[in-house]
DOMI-627371 format. One record per residue: x, y, z of N, C-alpha, C in turn; residue in one letter. Coordinates in steps of 0.1 Angstrom, whole numbers. Example, Ala and Ser with C-alpha at 12.3 -4.5 7.8 and 13.67 -1.06 7.14 Angstrom:
REM DOMI-627371
ATOM 132 -57 78 123 -45 78 132 -33 78 A
ATOM 128 -22 71 137 -11 71 129 0 79 S
REM end
This chain:
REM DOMI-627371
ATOM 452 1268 -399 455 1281 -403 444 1287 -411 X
ATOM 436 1301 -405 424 1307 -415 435 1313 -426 X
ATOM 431 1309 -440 432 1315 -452 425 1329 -458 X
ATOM 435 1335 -462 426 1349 -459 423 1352 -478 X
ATOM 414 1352 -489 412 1348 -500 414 1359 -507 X
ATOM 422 1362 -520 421 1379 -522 415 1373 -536 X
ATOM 411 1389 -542 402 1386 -556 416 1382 -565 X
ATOM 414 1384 -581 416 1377 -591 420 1389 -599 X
ATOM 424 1389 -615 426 1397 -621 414 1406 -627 X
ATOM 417 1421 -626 407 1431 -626 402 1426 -641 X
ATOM 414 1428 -650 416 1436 -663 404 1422 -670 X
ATOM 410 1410 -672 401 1401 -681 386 1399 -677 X
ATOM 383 1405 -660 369 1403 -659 363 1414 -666 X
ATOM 366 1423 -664 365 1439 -673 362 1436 -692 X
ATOM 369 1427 -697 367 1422 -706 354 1416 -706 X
ATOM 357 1405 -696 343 1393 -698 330 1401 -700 X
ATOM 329 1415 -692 321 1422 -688 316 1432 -699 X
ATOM 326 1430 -713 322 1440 -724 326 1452 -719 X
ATOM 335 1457 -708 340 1471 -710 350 1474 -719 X
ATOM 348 1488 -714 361 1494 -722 373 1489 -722 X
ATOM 387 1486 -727 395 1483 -724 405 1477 -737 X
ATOM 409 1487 -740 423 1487 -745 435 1495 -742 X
ATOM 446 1494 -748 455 1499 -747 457 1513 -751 X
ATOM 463 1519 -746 472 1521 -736 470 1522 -723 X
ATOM 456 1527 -716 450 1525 -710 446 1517 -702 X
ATOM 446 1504 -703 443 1491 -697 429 1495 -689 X
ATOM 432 1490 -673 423 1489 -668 416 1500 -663 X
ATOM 427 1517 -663 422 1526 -661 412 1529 -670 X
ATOM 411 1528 -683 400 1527 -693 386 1528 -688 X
ATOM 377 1517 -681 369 1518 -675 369 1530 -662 X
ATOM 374 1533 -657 376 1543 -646 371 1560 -654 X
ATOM 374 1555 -665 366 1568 -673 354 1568 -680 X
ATOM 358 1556 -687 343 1554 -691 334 1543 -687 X
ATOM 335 1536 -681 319 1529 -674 325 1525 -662 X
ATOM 329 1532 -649 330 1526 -637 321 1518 -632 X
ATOM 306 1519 -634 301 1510 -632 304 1491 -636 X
ATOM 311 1494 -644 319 1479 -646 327 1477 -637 X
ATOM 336 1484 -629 342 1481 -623 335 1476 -606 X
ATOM 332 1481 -603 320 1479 -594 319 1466 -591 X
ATOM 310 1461 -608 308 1451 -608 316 1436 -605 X
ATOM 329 1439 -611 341 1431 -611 343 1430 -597 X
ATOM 339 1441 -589 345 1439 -573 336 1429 -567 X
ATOM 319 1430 -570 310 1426 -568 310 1410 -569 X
ATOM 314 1408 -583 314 1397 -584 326 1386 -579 X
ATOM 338 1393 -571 344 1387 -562 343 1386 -551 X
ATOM 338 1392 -546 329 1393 -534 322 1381 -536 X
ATOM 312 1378 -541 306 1367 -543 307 1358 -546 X
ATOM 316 1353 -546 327 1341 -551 337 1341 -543 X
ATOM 333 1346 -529 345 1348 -522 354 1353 -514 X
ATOM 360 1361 -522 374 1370 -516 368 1375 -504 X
ATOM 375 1378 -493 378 1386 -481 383 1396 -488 X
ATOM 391 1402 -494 398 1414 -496 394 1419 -515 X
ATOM 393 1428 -517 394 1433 -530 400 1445 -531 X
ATOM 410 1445 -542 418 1450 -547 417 1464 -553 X
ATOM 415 1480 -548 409 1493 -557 421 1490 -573 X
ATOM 413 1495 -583 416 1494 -594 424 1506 -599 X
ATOM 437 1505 -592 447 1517 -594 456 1515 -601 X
ATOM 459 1501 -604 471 1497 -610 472 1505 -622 X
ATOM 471 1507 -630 470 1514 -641 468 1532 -640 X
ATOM 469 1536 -631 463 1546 -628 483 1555 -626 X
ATOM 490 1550 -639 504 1559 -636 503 1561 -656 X
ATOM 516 1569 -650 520 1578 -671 519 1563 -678 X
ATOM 526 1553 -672 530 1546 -686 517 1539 -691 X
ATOM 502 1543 -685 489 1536 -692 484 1549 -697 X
ATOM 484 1556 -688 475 1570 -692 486 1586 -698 X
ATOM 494 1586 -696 499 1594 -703 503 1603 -690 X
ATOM 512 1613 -694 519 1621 -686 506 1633 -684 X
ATOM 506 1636 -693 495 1649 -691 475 1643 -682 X
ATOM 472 1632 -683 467 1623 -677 466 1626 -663 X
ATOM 479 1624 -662 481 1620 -652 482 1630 -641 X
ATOM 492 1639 -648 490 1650 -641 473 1654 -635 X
ATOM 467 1657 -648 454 1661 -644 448 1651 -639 X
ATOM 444 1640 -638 435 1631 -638 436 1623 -626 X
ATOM 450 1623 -622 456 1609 -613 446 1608 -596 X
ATOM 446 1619 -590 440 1618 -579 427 1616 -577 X
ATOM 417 1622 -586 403 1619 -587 403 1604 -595 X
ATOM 410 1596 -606 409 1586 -605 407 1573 -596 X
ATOM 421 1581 -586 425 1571 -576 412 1568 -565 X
ATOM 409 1580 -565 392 1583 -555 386 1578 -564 X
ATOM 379 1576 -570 372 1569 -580 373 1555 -576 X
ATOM 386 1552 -579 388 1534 -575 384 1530 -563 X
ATOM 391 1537 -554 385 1538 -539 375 1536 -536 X
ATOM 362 1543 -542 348 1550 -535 343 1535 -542 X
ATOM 346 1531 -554 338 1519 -564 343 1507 -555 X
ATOM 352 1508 -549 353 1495 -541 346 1496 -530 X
ATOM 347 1505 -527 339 1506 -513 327 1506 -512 X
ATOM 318 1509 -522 307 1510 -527 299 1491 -527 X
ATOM 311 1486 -537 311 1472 -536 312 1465 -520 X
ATOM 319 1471 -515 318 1464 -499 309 1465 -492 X
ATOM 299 1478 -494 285 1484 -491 278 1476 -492 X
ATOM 278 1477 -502 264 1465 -510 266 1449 -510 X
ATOM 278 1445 -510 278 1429 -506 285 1427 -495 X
ATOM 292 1429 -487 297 1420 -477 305 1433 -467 X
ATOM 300 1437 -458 308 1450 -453 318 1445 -447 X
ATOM 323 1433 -439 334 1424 -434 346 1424 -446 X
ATOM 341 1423 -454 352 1425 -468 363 1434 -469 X
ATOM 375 1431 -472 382 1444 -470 390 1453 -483 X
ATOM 394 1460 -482 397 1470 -493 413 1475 -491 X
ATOM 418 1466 -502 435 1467 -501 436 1476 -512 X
ATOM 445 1491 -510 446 1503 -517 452 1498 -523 X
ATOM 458 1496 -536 465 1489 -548 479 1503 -551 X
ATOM 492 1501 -550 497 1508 -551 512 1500 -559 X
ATOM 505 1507 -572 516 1500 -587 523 1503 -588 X
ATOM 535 1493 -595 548 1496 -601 546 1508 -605 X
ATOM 554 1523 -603 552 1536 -607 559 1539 -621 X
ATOM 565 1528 -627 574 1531 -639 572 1522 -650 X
ATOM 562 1510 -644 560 1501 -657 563 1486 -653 X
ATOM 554 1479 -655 555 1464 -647 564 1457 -651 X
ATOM 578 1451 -640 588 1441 -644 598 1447 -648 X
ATOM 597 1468 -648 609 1468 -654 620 1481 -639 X
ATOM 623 1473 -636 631 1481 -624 639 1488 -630 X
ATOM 645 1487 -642 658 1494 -651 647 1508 -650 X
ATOM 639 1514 -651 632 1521 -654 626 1531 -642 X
ATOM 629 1525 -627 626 1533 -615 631 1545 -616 X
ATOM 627 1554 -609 636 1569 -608 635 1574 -598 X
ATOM 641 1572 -587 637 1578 -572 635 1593 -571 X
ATOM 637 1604 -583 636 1615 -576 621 1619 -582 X
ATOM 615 1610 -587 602 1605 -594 591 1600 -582 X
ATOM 599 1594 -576 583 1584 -570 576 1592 -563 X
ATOM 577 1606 -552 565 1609 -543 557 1617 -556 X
ATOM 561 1625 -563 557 1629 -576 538 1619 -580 X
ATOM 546 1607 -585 537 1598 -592 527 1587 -578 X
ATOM 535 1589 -568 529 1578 -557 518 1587 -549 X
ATOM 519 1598 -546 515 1607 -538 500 1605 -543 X
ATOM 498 1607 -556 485 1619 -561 473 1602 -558 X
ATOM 479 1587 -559 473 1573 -558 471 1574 -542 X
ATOM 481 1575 -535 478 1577 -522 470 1581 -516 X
ATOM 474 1597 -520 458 1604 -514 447 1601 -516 X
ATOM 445 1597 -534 433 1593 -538 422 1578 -530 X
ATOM 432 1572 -524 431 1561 -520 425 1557 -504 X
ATOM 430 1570 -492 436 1570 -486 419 1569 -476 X
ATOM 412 1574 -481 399 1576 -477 390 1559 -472 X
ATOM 394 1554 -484 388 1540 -486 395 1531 -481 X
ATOM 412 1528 -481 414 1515 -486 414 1513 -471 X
ATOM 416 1499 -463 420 1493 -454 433 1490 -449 X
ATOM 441 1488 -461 455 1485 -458 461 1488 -469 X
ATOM 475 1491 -472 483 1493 -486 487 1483 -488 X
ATOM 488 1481 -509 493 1472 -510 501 1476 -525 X
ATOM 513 1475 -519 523 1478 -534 527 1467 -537 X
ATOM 523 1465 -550 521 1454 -555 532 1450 -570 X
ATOM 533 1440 -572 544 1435 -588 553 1443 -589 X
ATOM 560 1442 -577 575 1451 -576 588 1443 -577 X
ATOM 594 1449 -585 604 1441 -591 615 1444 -587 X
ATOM 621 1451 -577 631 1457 -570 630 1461 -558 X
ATOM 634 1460 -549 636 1462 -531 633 1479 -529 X
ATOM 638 1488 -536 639 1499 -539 623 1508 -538 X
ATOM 616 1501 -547 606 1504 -547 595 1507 -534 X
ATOM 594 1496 -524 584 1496 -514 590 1501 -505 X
ATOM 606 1506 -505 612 1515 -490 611 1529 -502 X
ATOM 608 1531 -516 607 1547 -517 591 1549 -507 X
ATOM 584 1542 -514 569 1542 -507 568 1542 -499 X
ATOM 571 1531 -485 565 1536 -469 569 1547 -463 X
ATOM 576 1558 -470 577 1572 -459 569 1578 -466 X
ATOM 559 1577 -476 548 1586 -480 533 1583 -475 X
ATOM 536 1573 -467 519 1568 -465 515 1579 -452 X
ATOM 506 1581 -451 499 1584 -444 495 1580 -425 X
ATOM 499 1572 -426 494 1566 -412 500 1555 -409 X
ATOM 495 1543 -397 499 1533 -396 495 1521 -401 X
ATOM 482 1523 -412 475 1515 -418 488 1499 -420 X
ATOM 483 1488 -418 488 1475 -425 496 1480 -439 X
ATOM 507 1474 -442 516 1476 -453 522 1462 -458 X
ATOM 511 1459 -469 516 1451 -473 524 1455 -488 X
ATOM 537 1443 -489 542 1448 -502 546 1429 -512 X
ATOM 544 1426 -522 540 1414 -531 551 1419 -542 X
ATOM 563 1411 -540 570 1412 -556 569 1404 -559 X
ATOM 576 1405 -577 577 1394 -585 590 1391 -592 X
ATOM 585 1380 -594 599 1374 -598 598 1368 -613 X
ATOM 613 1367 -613 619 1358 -625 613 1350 -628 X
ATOM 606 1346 -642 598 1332 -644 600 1327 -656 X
ATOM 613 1332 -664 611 1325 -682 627 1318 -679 X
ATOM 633 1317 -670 643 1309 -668 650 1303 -655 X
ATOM 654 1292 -654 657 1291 -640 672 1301 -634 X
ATOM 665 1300 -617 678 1307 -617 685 1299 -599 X
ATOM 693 1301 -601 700 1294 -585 693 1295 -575 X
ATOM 686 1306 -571 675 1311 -559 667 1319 -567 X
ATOM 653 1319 -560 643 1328 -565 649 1341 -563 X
ATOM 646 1348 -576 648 1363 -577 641 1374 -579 X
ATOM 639 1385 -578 631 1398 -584 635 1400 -592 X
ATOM 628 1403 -602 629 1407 -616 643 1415 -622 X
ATOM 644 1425 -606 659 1430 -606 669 1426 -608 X
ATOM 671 1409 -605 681 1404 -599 683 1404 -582 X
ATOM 678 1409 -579 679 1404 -562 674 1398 -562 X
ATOM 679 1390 -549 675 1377 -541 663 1373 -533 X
ATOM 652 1369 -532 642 1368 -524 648 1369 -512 X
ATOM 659 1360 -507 668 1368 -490 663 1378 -488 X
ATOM 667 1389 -499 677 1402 -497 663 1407 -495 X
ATOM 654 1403 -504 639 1416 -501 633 1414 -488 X
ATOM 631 1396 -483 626 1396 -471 633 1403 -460 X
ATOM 650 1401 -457 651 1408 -447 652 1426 -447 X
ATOM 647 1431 -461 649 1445 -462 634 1448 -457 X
ATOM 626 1438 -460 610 1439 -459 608 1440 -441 X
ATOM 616 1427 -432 612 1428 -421 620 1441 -415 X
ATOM 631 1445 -421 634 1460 -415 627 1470 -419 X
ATOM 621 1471 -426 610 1486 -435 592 1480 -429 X
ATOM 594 1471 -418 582 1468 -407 568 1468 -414 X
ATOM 572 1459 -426 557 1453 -435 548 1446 -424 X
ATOM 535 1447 -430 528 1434 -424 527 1420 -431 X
ATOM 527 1421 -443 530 1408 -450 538 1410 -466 X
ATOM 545 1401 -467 547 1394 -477 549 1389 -485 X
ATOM 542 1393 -502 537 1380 -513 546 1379 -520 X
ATOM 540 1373 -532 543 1372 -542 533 1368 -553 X
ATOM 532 1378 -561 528 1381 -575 531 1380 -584 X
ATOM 525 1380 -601 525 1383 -613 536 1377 -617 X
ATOM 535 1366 -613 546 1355 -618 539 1341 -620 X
ATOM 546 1334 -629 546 1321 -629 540 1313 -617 X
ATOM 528 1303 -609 528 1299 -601 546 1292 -596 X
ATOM 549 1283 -612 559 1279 -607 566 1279 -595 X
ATOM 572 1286 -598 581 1299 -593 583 1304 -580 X
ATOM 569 1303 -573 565 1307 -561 567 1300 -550 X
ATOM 565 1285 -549 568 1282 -540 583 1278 -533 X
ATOM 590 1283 -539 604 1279 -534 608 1296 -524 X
ATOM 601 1305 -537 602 1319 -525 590 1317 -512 X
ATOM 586 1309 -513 577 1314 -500 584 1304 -487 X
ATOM 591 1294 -495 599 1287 -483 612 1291 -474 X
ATOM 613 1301 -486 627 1310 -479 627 1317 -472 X
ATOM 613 1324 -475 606 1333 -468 602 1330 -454 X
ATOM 593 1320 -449 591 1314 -437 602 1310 -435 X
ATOM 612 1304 -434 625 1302 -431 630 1316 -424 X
ATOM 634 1328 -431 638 1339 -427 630 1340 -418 X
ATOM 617 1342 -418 610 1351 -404 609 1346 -392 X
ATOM 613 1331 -388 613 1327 -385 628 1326 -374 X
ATOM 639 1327 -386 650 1329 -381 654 1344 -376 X
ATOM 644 1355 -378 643 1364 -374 634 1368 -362 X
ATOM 627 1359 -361 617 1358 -350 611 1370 -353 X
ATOM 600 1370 -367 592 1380 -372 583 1373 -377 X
ATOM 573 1361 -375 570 1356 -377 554 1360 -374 X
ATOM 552 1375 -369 542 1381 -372 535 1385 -385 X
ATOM 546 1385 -396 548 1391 -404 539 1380 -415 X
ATOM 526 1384 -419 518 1370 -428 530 1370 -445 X
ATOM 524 1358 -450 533 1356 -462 522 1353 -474 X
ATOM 521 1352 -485 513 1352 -492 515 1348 -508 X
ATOM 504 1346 -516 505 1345 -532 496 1345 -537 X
ATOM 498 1351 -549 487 1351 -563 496 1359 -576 X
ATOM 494 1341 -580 499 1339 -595 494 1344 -600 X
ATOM 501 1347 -618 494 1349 -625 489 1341 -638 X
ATOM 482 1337 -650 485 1330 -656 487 1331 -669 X
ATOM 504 1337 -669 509 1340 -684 517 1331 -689 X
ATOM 521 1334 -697 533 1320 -701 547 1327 -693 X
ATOM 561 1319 -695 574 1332 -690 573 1342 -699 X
ATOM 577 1354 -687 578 1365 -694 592 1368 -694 X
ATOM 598 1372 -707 613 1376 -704 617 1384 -700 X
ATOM 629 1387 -699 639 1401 -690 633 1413 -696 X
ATOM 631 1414 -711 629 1428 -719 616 1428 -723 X
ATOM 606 1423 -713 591 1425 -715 587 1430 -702 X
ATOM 577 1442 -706 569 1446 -701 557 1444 -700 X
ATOM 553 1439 -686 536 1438 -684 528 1442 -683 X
ATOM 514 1444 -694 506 1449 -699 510 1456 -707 X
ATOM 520 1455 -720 525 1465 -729 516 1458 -738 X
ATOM 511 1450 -736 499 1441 -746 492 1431 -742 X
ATOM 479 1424 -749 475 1415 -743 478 1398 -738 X
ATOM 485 1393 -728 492 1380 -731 482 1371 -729 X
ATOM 488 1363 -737 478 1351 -739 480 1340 -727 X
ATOM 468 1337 -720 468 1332 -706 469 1314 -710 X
ATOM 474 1306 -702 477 1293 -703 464 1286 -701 X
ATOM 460 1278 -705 452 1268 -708 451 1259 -696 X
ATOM 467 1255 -693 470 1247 -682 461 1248 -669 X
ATOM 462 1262 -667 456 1265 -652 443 1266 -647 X
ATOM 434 1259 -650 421 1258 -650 420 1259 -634 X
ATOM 406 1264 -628 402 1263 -612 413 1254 -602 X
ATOM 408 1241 -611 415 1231 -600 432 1232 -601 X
ATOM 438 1228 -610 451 1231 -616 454 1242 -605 X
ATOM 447 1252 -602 456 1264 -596 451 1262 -584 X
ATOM 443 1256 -577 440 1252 -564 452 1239 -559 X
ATOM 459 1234 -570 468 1225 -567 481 1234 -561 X
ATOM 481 1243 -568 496 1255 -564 491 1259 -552 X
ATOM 478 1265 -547 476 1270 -537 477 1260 -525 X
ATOM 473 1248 -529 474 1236 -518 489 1240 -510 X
ATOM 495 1239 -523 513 1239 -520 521 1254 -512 X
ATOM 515 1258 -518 515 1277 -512 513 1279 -492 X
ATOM 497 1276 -492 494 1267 -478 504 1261 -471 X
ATOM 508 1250 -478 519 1241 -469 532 1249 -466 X
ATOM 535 1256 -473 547 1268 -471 542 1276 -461 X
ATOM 530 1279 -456 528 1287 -445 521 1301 -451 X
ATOM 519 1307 -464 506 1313 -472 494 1311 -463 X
ATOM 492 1323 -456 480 1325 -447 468 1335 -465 X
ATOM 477 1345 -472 469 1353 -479 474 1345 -495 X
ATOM 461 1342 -500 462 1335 -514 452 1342 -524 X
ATOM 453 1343 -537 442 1349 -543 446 1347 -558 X
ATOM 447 1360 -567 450 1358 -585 454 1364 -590 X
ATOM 461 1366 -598 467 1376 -608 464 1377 -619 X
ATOM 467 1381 -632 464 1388 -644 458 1372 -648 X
ATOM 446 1369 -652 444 1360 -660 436 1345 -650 X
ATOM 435 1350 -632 429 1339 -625 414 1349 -623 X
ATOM 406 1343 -624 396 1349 -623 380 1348 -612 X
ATOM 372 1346 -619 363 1345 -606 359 1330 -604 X
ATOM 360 1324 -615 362 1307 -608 370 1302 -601 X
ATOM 384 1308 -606 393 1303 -596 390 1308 -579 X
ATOM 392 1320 -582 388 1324 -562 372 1320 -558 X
ATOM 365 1315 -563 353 1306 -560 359 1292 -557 X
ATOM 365 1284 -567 374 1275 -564 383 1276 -549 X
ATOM 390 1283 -549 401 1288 -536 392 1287 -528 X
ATOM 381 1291 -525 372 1300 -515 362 1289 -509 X
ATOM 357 1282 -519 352 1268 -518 358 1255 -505 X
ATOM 378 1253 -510 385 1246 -505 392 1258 -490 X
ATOM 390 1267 -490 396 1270 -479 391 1273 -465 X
ATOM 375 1278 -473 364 1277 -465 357 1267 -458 X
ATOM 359 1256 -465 352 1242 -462 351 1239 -444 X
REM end
């Protein structure tokens, strides 16, 4: 089975890199003031690797940049992220592909907080911004079923639709869950009826992950949807609990997870049937050199 490699977490290369980046702001931060860092961040997964990189939109809603922000700002940002990744695909590897990043619209991990008469509102102005560049959509660290069926009647075309939740990770629970409380069941078969092309799971605990991705091949299977690719990229924070919000600050990344350590999860990911593997907040460009190293071999 060809493994398909995705980049790593934007925000701490952005750091390594000396950009801009603090709070409240996070990763949109650089999108205003030195895109050329971001660029680079694409660049340098590229080169280490990844088939796919990620436009740097996640942060590009009210709860980083502000309501008034956003209003003004949100569309030409999103173009912004777009053109900087594609720019990167120019210049290093044009086979490379460009997954439109399309974020939790209310705040990461907190589903209490969705507002459906909200979402074309906030999703629209990333969309369009996006819509020029990316290759495929990818709504990503969704913590509720809710969220990726408000999104697919706003997209645009028939572009690939991939959608990556996340789950429970600071306590066990009987079955893997979304952060919501639903069931990893309940999202896969809401996923193969809302006719995704893949998948994941994100911004969680490696832990965690491989028991949803076995449920998951199991389902598609027993659906005879088995078109449908499955995927992961952890991230590496400690658990986060019910009444935390992701990126309300900086978390301190685990020690544990060094290159190999996470190439151990990914081994395991693989054997679940994970065709798409890559990183989340805190895996960075060794690791998907690492990944990229063992999958390419």
């Amino acid at each position: 089975m060809t493994i398909t490699i995705l980049d790593g977490g934007m925000s701490r290369e952005l750091m390594r890199l000396n950009a801009p980046f603090r709070q409240p702001e996070w990763s949109a931060l650089s999108l205003y003031e030195l895109p050329s860092a971001v660029q680079q961040v694409h660049e340098d997964f590229i080169q280490s690797g990844a088939d796919v990189i990620t436009t740097n939109s996640y942060a590009v809603v009210p709860f980083h940049i502000g309501e008034q922000r956003f209003a003004a700002d949100a569309k030409t940002l999103a173009d912004l992220a777009g053109r900087l990744a594609k720019s990167a695909v120019e210049k290093q590897d044009k086979s490379v592909q460009i997954a439109g990043s399309i974020p939790p619209l209310f705040g990461s991990y907190r589903p209490d907080l969705f507002r459906a008469e909200r979402v074309k509102e906030l999703a629209q102005p990333i969309i369009d911004g996006l819509a020029p560049y990316a290759d495929f959509w990818l709504c990503e660290t969704q913590s509720a079923i809710i969220e990726p069926q408000s999104i697919k009647p706003l997209l645009p075309d028939n572009r690939p639709f991939w959608v990556s939740f996340t789950l429970i990770d600071d306590e066990p629970t009987p079955e893997p869950q979304l952060r919501s409380g639903e069931t990893v069941k309940s999202a896969v078969e809401k996923m193969i009826e809302l006719g995704v092309s893949a998948i994941l799971f994100n911004c969680c605990q490696p832990e965690v992950i491989e028991r949803a991705l076995q449920i998951t091949q199991t389902l598609l299977r027993e659906h005879n949807a088995t078109q449908i690719r499955i995927g992961a990229y952890a991230n590496a924070f400690a658990p986060q609990p019910k009444d935390a919000t992701a990126n309300d600050g900086l978390d301190e990344v685990r020690r544990d997870l060094d290159p190999e350590a996470y190439l151990t999860w990914a081994k395991k990911w693989a054997d679940c049937g994970a065709s798409i593997i890559g990183g989340c907040c805190g895996i960075g460009i060794d690791h998907i050199r690492h990944l990229a190293a063992h999958f390419k071999a």
